[in-house]
C-alpha positions as CSV (number, residue, x, y, z in Angstrom):
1,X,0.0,0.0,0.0
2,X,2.7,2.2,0.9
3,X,4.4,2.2,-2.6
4,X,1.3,2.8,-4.4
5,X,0.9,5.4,-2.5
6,X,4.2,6.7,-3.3
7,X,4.0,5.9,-7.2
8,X,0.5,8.4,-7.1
9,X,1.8,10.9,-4.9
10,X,2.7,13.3,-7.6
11,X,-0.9,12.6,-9.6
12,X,-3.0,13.2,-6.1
13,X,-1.2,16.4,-5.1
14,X,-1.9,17.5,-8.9
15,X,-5.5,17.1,-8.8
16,X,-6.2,17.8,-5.5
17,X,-4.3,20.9,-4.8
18,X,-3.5,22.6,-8.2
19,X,-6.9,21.7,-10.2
20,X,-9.0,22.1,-7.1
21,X,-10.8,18.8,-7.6
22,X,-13.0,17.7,-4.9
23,X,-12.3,14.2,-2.8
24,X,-14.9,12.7,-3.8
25,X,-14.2,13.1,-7.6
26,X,-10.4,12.6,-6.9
27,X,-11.3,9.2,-5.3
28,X,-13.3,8.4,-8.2
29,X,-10.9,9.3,-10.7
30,X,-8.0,7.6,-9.3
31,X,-9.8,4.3,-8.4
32,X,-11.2,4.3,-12.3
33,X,-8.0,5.1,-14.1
34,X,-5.5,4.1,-11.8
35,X,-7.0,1.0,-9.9
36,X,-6.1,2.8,-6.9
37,X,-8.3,3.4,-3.7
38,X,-7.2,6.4,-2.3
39,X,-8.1,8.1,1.2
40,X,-7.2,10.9,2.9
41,X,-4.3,12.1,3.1
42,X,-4.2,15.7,5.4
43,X,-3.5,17.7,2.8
44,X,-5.1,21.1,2.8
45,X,-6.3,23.8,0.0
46,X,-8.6,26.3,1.9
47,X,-7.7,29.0,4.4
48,X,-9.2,29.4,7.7
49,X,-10.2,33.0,8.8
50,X,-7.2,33.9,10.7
51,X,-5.2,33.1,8.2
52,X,-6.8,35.5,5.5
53,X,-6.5,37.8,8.8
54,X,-2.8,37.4,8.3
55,X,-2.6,37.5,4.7
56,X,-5.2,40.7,4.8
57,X,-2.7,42.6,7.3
58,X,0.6,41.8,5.7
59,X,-0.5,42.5,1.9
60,X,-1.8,45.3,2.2
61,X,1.3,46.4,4.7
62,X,3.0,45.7,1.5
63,X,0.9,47.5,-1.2
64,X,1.5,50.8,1.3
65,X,5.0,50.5,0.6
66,X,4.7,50.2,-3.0
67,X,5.0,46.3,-3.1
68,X,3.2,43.9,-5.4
69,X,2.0,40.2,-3.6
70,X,1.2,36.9,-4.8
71,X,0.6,33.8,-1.8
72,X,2.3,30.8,-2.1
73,X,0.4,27.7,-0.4
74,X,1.4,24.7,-0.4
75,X,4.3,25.1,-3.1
76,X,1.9,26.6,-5.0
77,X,0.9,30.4,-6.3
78,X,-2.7,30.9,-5.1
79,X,-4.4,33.3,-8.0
80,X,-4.4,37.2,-7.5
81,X,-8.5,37.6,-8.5
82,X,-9.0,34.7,-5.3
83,X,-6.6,35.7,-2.8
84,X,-8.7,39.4,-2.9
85,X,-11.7,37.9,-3.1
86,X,-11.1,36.1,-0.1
87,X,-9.6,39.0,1.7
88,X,-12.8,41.4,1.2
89,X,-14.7,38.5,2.8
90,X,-12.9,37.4,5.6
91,X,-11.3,40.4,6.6
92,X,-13.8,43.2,7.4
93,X,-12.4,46.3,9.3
94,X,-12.3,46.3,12.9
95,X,-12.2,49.7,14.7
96,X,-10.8,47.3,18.3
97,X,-7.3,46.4,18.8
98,X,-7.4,42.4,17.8
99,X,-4.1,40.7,18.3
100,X,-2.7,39.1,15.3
101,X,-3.0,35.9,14.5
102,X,0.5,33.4,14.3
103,X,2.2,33.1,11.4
104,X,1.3,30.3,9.3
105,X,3.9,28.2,8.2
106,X,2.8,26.7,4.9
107,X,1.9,30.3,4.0
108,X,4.1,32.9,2.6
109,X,4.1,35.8,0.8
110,X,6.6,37.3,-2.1
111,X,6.9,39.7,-4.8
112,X,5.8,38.6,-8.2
113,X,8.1,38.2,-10.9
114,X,8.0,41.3,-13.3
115,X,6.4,40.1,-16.5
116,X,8.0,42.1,-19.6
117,X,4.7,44.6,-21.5
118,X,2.5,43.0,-23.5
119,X,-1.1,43.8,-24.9
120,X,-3.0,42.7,-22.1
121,X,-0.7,43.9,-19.0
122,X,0.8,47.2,-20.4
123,X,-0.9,49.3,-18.7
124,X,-0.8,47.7,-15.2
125,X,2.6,49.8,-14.8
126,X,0.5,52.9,-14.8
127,X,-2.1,51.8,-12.9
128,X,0.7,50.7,-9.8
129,X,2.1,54.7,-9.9
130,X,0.7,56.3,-7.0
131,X,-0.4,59.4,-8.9
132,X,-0.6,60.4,-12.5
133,X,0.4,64.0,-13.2
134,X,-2.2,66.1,-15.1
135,X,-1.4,66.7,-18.4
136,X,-3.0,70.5,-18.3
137,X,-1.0,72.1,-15.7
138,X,1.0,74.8,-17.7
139,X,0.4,78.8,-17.0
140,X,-1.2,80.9,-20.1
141,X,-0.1,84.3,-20.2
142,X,-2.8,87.1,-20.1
143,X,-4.1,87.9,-23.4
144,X,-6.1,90.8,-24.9
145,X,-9.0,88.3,-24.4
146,X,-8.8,88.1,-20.3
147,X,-7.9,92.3,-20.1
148,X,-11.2,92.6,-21.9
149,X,-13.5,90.2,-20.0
150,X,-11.7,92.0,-16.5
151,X,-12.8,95.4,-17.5
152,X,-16.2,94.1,-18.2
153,X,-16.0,92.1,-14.8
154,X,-15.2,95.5,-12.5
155,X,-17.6,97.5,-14.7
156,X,-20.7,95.2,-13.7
157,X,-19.1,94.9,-10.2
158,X,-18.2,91.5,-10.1
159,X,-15.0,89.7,-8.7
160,X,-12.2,89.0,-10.5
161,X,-11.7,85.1,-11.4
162,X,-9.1,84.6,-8.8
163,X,-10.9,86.5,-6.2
164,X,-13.9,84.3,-6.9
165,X,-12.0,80.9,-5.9
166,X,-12.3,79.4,-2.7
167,X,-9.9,80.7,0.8
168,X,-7.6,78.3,1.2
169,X,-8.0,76.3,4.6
170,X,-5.5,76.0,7.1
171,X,-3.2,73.3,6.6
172,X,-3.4,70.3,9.3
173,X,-1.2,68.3,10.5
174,X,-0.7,64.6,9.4
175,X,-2.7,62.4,10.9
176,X,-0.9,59.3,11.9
177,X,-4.1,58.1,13.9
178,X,-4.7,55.1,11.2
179,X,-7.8,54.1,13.3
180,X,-9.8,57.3,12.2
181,X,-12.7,56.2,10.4
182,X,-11.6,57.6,6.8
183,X,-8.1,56.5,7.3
184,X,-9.9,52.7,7.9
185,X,-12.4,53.2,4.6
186,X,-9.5,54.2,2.5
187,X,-7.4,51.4,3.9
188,X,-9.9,49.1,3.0
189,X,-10.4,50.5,-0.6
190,X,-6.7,49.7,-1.1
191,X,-7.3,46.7,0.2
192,X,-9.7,45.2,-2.7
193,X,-8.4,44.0,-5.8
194,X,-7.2,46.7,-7.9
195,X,-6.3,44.8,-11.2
196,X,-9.5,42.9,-11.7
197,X,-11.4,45.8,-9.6
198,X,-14.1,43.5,-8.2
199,X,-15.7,43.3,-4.5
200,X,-17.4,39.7,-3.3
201,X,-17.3,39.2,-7.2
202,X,-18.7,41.8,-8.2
203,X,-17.5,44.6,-10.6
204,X,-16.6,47.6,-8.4
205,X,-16.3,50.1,-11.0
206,X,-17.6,49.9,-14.6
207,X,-17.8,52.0,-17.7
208,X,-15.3,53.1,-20.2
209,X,-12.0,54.7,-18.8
210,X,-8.5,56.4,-19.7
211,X,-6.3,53.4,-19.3
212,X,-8.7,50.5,-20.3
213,X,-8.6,47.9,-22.4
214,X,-6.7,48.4,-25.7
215,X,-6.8,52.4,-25.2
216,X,-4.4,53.3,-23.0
217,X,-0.6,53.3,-24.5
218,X,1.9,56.1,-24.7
219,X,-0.6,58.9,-24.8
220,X,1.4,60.7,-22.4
221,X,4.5,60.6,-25.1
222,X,2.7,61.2,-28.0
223,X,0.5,64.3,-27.5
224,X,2.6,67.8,-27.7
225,X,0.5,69.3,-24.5
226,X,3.0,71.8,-23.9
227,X,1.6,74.0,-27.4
228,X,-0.6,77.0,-26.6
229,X,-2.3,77.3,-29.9
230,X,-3.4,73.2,-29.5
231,X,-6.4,72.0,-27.5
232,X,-6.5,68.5,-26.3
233,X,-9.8,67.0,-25.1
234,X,-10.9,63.5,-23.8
235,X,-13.9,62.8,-22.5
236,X,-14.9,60.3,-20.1
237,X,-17.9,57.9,-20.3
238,X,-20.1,57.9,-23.8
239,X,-17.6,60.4,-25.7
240,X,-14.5,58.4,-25.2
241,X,-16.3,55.5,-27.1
242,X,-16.7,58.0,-30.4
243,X,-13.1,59.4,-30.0
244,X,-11.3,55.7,-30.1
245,X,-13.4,55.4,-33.7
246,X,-10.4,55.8,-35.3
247,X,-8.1,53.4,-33.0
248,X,-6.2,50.8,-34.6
249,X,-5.9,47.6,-33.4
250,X,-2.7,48.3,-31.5
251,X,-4.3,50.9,-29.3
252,X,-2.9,53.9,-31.1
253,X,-5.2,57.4,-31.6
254,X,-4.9,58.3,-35.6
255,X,-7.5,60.9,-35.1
256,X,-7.7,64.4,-33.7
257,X,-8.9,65.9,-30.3
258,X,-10.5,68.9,-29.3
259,X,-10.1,70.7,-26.3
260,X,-8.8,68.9,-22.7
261,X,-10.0,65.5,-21.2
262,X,-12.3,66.1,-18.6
263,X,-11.0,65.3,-15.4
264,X,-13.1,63.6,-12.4
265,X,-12.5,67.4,-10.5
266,X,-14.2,68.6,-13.2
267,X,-17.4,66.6,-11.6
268,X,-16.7,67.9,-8.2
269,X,-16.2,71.5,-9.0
270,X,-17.9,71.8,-11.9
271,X,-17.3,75.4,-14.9
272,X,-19.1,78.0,-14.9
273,X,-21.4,78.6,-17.3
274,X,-19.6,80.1,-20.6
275,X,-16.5,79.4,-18.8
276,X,-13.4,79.6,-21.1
277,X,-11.7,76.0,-20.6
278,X,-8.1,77.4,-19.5
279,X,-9.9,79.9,-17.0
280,X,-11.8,76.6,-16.1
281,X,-8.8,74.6,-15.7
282,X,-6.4,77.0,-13.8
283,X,-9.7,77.5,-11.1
284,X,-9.8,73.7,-10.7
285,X,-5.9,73.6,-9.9
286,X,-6.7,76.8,-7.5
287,X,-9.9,75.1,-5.8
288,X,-9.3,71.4,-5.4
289,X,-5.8,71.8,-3.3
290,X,-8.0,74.5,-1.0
291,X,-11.5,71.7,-1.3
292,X,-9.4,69.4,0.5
293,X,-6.8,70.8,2.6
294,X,-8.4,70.0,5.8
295,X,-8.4,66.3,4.6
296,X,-6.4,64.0,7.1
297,X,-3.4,62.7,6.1
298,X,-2.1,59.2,7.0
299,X,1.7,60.5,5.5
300,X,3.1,63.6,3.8
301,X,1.9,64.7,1.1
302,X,-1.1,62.2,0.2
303,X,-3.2,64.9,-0.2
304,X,-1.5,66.9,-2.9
305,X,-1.2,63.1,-4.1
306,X,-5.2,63.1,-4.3
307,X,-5.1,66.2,-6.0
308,X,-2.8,64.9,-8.9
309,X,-4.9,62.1,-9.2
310,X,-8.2,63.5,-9.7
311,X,-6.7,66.6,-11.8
312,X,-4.9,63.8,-14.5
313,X,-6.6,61.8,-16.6
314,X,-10.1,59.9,-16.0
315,X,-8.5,56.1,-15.1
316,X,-9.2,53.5,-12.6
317,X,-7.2,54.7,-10.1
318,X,-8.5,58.2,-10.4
319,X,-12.0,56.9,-10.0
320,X,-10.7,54.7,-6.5
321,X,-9.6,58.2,-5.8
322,X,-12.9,60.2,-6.6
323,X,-15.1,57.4,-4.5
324,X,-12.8,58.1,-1.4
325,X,-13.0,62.1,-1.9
326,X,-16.7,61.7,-2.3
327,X,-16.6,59.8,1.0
328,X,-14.6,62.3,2.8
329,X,-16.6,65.7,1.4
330,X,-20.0,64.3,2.1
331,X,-19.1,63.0,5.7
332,X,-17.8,66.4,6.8
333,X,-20.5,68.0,5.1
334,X,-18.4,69.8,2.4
335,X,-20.5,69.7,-0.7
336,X,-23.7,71.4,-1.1
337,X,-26.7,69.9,-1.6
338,X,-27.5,72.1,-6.0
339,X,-23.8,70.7,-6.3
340,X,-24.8,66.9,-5.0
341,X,-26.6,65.9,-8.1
342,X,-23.0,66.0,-11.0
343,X,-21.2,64.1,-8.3
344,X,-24.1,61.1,-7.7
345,X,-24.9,60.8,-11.2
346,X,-21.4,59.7,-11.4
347,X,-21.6,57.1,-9.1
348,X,-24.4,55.8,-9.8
349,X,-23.6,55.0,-13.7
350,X,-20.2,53.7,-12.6
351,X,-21.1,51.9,-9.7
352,X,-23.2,49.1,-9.6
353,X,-25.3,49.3,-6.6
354,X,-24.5,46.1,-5.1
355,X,-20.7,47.2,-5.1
356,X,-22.2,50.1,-3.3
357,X,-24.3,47.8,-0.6
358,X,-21.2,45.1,0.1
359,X,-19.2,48.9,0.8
360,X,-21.8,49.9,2.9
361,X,-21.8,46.5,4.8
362,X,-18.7,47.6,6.1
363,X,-20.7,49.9,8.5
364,X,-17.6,52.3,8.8
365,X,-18.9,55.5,10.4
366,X,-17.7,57.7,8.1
367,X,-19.7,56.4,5.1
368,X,-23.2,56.9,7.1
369,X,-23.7,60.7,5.6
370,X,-22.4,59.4,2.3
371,X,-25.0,56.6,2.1
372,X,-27.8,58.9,3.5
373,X,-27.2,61.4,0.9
374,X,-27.5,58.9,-1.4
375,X,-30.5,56.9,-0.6
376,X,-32.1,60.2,-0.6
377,X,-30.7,61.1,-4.3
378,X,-32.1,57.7,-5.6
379,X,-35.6,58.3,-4.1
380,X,-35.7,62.0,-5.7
381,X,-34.4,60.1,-9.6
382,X,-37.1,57.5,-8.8
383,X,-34.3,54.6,-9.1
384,X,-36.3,51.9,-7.5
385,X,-33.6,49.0,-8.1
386,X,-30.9,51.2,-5.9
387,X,-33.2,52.6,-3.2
388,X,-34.1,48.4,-3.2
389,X,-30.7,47.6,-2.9
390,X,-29.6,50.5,-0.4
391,X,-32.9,49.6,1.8
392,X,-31.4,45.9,2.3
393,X,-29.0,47.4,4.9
394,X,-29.5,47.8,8.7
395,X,-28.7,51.3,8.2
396,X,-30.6,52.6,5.9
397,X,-33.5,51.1,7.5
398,X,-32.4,52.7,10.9
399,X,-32.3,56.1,8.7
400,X,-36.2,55.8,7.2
401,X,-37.4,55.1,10.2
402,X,-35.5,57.7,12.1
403,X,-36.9,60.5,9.8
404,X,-39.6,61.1,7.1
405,X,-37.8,63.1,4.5
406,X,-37.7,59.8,2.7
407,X,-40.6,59.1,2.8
408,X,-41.8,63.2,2.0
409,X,-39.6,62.7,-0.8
410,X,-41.1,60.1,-3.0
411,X,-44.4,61.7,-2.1
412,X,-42.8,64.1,-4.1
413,X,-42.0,62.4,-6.5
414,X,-45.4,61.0,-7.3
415,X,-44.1,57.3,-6.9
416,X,-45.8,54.7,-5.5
417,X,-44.0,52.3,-5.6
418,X,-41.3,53.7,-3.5
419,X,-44.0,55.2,-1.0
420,X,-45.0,51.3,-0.3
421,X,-41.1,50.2,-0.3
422,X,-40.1,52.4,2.0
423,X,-43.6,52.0,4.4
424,X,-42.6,48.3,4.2
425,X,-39.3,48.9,5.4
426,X,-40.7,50.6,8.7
427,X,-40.6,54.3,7.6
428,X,-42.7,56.7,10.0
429,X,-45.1,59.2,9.0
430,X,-44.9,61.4,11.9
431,X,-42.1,63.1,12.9
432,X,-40.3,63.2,16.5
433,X,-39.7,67.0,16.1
434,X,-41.5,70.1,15.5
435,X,-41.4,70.0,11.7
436,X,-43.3,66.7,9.9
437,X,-41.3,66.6,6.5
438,X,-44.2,64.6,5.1
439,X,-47.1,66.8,6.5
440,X,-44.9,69.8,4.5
441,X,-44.8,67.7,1.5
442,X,-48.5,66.9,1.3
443,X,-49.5,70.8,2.0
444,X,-46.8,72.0,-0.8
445,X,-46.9,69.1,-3.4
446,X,-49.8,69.4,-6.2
447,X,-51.2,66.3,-7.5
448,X,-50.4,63.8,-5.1
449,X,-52.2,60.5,-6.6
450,X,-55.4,58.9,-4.5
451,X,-53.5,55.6,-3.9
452,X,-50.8,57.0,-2.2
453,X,-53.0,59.0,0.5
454,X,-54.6,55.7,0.8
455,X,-51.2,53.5,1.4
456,X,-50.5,56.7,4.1
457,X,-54.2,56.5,5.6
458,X,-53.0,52.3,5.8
459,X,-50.4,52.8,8.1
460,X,-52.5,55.1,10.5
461,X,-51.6,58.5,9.3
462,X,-54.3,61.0,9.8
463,X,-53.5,64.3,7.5
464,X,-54.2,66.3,10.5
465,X,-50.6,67.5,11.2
466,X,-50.5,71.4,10.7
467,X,-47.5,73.3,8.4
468,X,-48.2,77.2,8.1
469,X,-52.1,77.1,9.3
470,X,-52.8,74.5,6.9
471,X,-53.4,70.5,6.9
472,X,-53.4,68.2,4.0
473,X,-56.7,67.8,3.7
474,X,-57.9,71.8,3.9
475,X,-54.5,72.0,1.8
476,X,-55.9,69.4,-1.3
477,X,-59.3,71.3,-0.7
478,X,-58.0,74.9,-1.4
479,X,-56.3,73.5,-5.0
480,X,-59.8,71.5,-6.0
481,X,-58.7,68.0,-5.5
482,X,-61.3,66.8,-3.8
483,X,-60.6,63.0,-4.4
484,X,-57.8,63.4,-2.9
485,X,-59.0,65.3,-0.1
486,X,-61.9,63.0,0.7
């Protein structure tokens, strides 16, 4: 028995650890080909929790200092797409001291040998830098043009462009408290898997961008930036697909631009209106640094590293970047609410909304504004799948039930079928303060349909709260809907 063992060895260990083959079909396989009848042998090919703990902590230790991973187990390299996969499931953050776990010793951990550029990995060398410069960073001397639109500015008593950008902030110090809650969110963003971009298998970001697919080579070389007289554009989403028409197979651009890519800061500080697109661009460069210099740093300089990031071109990485500025901005209540809608609309068309929930899961306390801003934006665009998605999660329940603006708002919004999601979901009619947001709604809002007021009158609410002398009902009675006010 013992040397048949030994003359199969080599066959078990092949289809049992590298092509994953289950026992049972391993047994069957070697008894019908081989004659053999094998049984267990101790081996092992999945993790235990602790373990990922391990790998979770060292890894991305590693990535911080600019190091690439791959896990050996076994004798074996366990795949990059798995090993992160794993990670985002086992290894939640944890905002208690939890000592680590041993070291394993059939575990270890290298860098991965550097494969030489080819058509499906050149562009993973750009997406490893930690920032990409912008290319539109150069001064433009003041023309005729700008004197003239000056002397037009002071004679209608406005301010001048550069008065019109925002104070700068006083710096901060850097942070190195790395258990502050955006410090943990962005630790865990780094955390997922950047090449294949995916989050408990699911896509995390989707669309078209700078450095994708078979678009990305050598733009930086071959466009002449630097010339005054030459605009450059690139735009990101729709557009980008109708200015690679002319691609070749290799990736190369035979056609022409027009104008400047439009950066993701573009989204958060969007032109003016009949805003020249240099006097748009030099604003951005002005703004953005002052936007976020209160941001807290985890080392020097990361912040002027965001800034690069979102001012360069529309990539992968400078969409990681935009999620975790979003995150920050809305949780310290930096972004109003007319200048919420440019900034949503880009995440919700890039980020599939059960990306967004398995983020949320996390329950890290800085993401609790950015999901209630959210929730609210999907109710007001009457997107039922994400407000179903987002309304799956402990907090967002907490949140409708907590107050009725949600509820007020898809009143609004004429929807019944979101009034009956989110009264399923425990939202309250009346309000624990002084001001009902659904008793303002239903004395404001014109046309409110019959079956809604009767999905409200279901759950016990009685149209007599009071909002500037007026209830509901006398409200619906003053406009002549008398349907609705019966």
């Amino acid at each position: 028995m013992t040397l048949d063992w030994e003359v199969h060895h080599d066959c078990i260990k092949q289809l049992y650890m590298k092509q994953d083959m289950k026992l049972s079909e391993l047994r069957e396989v070697m008894k019908r080909e081989h004659s053999f009848n094998a049984s267990r042998w101790g081996w092992r090919k999945n993790l235990t929790q602790s373990e990922w703990e391990y790998l979770g902590k060292h890894i991305t230790k590693r990535k911080k200092s600019g190091k690439a991973s791959e896990v050996i187990f076994n004798g074996h390299v366990i795949p990059s797409k798995k090993v992160n996969k794993e990670i985002s499931r086992h290894c939640l953050p944890k905002f208690t001291s939890v000592s680590s776990p041993s070291t394993p010793l059939d575990i270890s951990i290298r860098t991965p040998r550097i494969l030489s550029p080819g058509p499906n990995n050149s562009w993973e060398k750009y997406a490893l830098q930690e920032s990409i410069p912008p290319l539109m960073n150069h001064k433009r001397k003041r023309g005729d043009t700008d004197i003239i639109h000056s002397r037009r500015r002071r004679r209608r008593g406005e301010p001048s462009a550069q008065s019109t950008s925002l104070g700068k902030a006083p710096p901060v110090s850097v942070m190195k408290d790395s258990s502050l809650p955006f410090h943990v969110f962005v630790d865990y963003m780094e955390s997922l898997d950047f090449a294949n971009l995916e989050i408990d298998s699911l896509p995390l970001l989707v669309g078209n961008f700078f450095d994708s697919g078979q678009y990305f080579p050598s733009y930086f070389i071959d466009i002449p930036v630097h010339a005054e007289d030459r605009d450059i554009e690139l735009f990101f989403g729709d557009s980008l697909d109708r200015s690679f028409q002319d691609s070749t197979s290799e990736g190369r651009f035979n056609g022409s631009f027009d104008g400047f890519y439009e950066s993701f800061a573009s989204i958060l500080i969007p032109p003016k209106r009949y805003e020249d697109r240099l006097d748009a661009n030099v604003e951005l460069q002005q703004r953005l640094p002052s936007l976020l210099a209160n941001m807290p740093e985890r080392k020097k300089g990361e912040i002027q590293s965001f800034v690069d990031i979102l001012l360069g071109p529309p990539g992968y990485h400078a969409g990681l970047c935009m999620l975790e500025v979003v995150v920050y901005l809305f949780s310290n209540r930096l972004v109003l609410r007319h200048d919420c809608k440019p900034i949503f609309q880009w995440i919700v068309d890039r980020m599939p909304s059960r990306s967004l929930s398995a983020i949320f899961r996390t329950k890290i306390p800085t993401l609790r504004q950015f999901q209630s801003t959210l929730l609210l934006y999907a109710i007001e665009t009457s997107r039922i799948f994400l407000v179903r998605d987002l309304m799956e999660l402990e907090t967002s329940r907490e949140d409708v039930a907590n107050c009725s603006k949600y509820l007020a708002e898809a009143v609004r919004q004429n929807n019944l079928e979101m009034v009956e999601l989110l009264l399923a979901s425990g939202s309250q009619t009346y309000s624990t303060g002084r001001r009902s947001h659904l008793a303002i709604c239903l004395v404001q809002t014109v046309g409110v349909s019959v079956d809604i007021a009767q999905a409200l009158s279901a759950t016990g609410y009685k149209f007599d709260e009071i909002y500037r002398s007026e209830s509901p009902c006398t409200a619906a009675i003053k406009r002549g809907e008398f349907q609705l006010a019966q």
